[in-house]
C-alpha positions in Angstrom: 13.6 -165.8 114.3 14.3 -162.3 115.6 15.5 -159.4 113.6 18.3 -157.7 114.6 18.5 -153.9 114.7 21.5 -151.9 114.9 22.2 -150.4 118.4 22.2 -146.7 117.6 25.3 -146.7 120.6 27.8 -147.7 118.7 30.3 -145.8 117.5 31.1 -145.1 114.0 34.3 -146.1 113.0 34.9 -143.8 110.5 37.5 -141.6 110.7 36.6 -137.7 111.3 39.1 -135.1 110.2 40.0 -132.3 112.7 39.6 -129.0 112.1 41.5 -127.0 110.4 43.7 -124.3 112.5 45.6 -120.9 111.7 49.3 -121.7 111.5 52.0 -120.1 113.9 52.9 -116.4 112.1 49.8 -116.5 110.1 46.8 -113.8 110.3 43.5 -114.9 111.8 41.0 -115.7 109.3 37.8 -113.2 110.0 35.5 -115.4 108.3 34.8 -117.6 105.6 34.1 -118.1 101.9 33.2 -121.1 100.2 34.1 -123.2 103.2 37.9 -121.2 103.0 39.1 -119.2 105.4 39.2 -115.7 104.2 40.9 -112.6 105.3 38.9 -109.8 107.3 36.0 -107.9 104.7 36.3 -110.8 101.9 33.8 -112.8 102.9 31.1 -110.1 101.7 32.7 -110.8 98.2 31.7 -114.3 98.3 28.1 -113.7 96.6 30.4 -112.8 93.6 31.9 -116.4 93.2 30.6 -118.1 89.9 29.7 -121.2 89.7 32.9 -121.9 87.8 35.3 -120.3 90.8 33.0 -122.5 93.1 33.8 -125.5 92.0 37.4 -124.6 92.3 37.1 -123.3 95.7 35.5 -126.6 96.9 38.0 -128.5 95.2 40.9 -126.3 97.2 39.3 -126.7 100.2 39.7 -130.6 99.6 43.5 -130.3 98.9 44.6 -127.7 101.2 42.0 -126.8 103.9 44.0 -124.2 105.6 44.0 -121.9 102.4 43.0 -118.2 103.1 41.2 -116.5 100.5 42.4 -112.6 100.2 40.4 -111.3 97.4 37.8 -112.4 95.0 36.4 -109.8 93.8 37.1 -106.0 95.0 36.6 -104.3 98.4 35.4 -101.2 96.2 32.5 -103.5 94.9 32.2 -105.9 91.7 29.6 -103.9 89.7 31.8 -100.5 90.6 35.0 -101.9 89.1 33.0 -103.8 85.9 31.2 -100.7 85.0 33.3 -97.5 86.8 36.6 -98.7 87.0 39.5 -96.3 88.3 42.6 -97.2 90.3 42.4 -97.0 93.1 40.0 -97.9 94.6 40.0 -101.0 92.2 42.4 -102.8 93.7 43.3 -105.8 90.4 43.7 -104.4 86.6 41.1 -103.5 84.7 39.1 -106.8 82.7 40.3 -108.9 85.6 39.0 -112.5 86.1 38.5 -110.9 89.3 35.5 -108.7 88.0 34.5 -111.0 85.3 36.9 -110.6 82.3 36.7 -108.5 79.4 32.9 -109.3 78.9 31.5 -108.0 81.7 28.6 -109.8 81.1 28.5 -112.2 84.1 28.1 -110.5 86.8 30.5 -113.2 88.6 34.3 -113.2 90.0 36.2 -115.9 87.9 39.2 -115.6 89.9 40.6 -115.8 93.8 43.8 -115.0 95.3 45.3 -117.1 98.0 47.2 -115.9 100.8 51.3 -117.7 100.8 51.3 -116.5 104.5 50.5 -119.1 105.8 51.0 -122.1 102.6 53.7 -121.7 99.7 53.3 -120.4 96.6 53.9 -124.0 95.6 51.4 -125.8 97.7 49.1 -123.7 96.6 49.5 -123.7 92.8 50.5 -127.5 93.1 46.2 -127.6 94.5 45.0 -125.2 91.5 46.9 -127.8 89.2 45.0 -130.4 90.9 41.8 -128.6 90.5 41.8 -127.7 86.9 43.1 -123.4 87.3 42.7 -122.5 83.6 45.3 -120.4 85.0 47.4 -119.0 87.9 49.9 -116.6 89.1 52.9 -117.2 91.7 52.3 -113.1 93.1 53.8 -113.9 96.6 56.9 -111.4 95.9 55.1 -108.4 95.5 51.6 -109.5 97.3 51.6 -112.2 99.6 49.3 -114.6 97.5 49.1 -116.7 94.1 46.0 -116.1 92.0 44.1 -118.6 90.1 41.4 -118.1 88.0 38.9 -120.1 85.9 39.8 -117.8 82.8 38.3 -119.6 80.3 34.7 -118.7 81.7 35.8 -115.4 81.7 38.0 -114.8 78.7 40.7 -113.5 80.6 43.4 -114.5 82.9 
């Protein structure tokens, strides 16, 4: 009897998701962040995701791929607003999640904003809940975005 191999020209049948594209209205991402979208000069802030935000990041980008990350930590720099912090050019308040909480020990962001340009507020938080956000923020009336942090890593929200 003669084995029989696969033939390596057949297609797979399984189901490939398509890309995920910018919505009408919505800003072009300028690059990425965890596998997000993220608004221009954020995706230099990605080295300060911990590995708590990451997890929540990759769980986001399961339940709504076409988020856009607009901050994560600080355009003025993590270590600058942990150690040096003024206002501006610090752009969230002092102890943030965003530059690791009121210990300052990490070295990590606990805590992303989300742009409601382009998802609501309520798509958006409904994914957080989904993802375990120890806590999160509906700021789209004075921001444009909902932030969600993993404050319990941080002791802060």
């Amino acid at each position: 009897m003669t084995p029989v191999t696969p033939s390596s020209s057949v297609p797979s049948t399984t189901p490939t998701k398509p890309p995920p594209s910018t919505p009408p209205g919505a800003p072009a991402p300028a690059g990425t962040c965890q596998g997000l979208n993220a608004q221009g000069g954020i995706s230099t802030q990605c080295s300060n995701v911990s590995p708590e935000l990451s997890s929540l990041l990759n769980c986001i980008k399961k339940e709504q791929p076409n988020a856009v990350i607009t901050s994560v930590s600080d355009s003025a720099g993590l270590q600058r607003c942990q150690t040096n912090y003024s206002r501006p050019p610090c752009a969230h308040a002092q102890n943030s999640c965003h530059y690791g909480g009121s210990c300052k020990t990490t070295g990590y962001s606990y805590a992303v904003d989300l742009s409601t340009r382009n998802l609501t507020s309520a798509q958006l938080m409904q994914a957080g809940t989904a993802c375990g956000a120890n806590y999160m923020k509906d700021e789209s009336g004075s921001a444009n975005h909902v932030h969600m942090s993993m404050g319990a890593g941080c002791g802060c929200n």
